[in-house]
C-alpha positions in Angstrom: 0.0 0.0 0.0 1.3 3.3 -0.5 1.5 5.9 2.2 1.1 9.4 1.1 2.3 11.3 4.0 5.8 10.8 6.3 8.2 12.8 8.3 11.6 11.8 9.2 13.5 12.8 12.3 16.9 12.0 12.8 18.7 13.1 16.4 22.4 12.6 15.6 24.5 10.8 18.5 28.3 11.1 17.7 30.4 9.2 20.1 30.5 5.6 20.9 27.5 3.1 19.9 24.5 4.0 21.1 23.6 0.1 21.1 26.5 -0.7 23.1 25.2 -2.4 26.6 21.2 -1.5 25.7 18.4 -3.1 27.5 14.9 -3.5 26.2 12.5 -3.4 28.8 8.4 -3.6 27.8 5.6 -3.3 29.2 2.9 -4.0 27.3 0.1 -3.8 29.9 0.6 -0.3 31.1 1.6 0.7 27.2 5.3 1.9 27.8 8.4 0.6 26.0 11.8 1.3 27.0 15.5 1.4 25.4 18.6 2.0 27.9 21.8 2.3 27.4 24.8 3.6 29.1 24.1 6.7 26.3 20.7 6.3 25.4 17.1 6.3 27.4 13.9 6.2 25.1 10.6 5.8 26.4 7.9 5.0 24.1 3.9 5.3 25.0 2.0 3.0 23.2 -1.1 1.8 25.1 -4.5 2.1 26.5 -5.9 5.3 28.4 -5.5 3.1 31.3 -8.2 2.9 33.9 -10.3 0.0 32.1 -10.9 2.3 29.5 -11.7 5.7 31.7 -8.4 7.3 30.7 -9.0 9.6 34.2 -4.7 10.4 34.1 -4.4 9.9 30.4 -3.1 12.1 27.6 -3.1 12.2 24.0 0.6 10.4 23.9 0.0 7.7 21.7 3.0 7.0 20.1 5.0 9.7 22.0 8.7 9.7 22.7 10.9 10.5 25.2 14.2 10.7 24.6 17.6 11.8 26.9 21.3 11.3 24.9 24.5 11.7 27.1 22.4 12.7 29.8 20.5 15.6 27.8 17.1 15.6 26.8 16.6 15.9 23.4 12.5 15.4 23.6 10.2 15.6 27.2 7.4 15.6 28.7 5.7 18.5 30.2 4.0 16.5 32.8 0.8 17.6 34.2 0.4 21.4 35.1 -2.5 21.0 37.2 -5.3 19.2 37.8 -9.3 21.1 38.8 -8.5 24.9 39.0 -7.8 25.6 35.3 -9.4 22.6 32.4 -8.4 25.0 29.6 -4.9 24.6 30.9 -5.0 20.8 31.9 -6.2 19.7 28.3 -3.3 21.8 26.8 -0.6 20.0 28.7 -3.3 16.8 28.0 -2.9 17.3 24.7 -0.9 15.8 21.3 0.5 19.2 20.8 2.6 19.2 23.9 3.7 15.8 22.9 6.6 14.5 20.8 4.0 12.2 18.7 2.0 11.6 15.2 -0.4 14.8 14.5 -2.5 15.8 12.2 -3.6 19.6 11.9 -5.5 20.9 14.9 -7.4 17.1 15.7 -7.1 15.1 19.1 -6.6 11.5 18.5 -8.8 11.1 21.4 -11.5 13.9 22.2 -11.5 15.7 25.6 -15.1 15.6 27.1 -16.2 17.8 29.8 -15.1 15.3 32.1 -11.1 15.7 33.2 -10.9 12.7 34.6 -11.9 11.0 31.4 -10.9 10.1 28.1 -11.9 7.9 25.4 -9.8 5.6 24.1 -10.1 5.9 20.2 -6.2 5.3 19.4 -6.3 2.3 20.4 -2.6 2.5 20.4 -0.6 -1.1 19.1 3.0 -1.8 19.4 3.5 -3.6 15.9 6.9 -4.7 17.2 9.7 -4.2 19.6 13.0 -6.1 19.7 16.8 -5.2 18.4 15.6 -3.4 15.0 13.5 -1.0 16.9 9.7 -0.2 17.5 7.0 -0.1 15.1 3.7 1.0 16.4 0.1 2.7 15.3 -3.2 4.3 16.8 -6.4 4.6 15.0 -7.3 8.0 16.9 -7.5 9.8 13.2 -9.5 7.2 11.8 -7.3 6.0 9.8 -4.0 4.4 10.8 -0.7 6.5 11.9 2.3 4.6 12.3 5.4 5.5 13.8 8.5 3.8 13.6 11.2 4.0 15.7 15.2 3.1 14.8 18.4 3.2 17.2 21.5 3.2 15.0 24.9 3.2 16.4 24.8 6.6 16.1 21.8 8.0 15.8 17.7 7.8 16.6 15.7 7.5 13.3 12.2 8.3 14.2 9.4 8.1 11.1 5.5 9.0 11.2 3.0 7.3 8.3 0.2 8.3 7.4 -2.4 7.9 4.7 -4.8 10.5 4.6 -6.0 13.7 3.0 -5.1 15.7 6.5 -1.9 16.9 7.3 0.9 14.8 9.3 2.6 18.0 11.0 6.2 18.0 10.7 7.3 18.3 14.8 10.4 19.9 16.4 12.6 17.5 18.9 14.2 20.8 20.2 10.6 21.6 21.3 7.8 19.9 20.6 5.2 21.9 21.8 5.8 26.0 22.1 2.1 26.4 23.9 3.3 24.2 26.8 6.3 24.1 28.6 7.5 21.8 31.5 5.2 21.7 34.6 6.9 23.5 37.6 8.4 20.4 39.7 8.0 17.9 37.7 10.0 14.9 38.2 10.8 16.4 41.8 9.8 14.9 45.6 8.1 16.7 47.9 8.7 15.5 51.6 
């Protein structure tokens, strides 16, 4: 079949292989897949809202990436910003935009409600595959299939998006993915 739409995203590594030492750890029940190295750590969501369906924590992440080289991130995630005070806000850092994954124009994969502690599952996020050639996965949350494929090379990350379509598959920025949101104050911190 031929796909009429793709971006390609290459984050150049230059030093020793990226391979060298790498773990592959997945979980395909929560939906997160991860690659490690001494160099490398790449998390991949690809999974269910979570909840049995309720999505009550979820984001539009299918597909998304995280991804730290040499101890730098290259491509986050903003992390919540809050949670009942401001639902403009929350969907924002809810949403694909502040995301490193597949989008097309201005759509949701998955559609916020006026519920925030809920949210449809119509991605249906898959992993295709995930071993020592890389990760291949898809969500249905356009209505059609997007694809994203995912490649660690000894020194480099290859990331491509599919899709097949009449919208547009938005070409992203790893340097920043999403200029509306920006990292959640705390995030990733403890609080004792």
């Amino acid at each position: 079949k031929q796909i009429s739409q793709y971006q390609h995203y290459e984050i150049p590594a230059p030093g020793p292989d990226l391979k060298s030492e790498w773990r592959l750890s997945g979980f395909p029940d929560f939906g997160l897949y991860l690659v490690s190295s001494p160099r490398l750590f790449l998390a991949i969501r690809c999974g269910s809202v979570g909840q049995n369906g309720n999505g009550g924590h979820a984001h539009n992440d299918a597909l998304a990436i995280e991804v730290q080289i040499d101890g730098v991130d290259r491509i986050i995630d903003p992390g919540s910003y809050l949670y009942t005070p401001a639902p403009g806000i929350r969907n924002s850092y809810r949403s694909v935009k502040a995301h490193f994954a597949p989008r097309l124009e201005d759509r949701e994969p998955n559609p916020f409600g006026s519920n925030l502690f809920q949210l449809e599952d119509r991605a249906r996020a898959e992993c295709l595959y995930f071993g020592d050639k890389g990760f291949i996965g898809t969500h249905r949350g356009y209505g059609r299939p997007v694809y994203r494929r995912i490649q660690v090379l000894k020194d480099r990350l290859v990331i491509e998006d599919y899709f097949d379509g009449p919208e547009t598959l938005v070409r992203l920025e790893p340097a920043d993915p999403s200029p509306e949101v920006r990292i959640s104050v705390g995030y990733g911190q403890q609080w004792f």
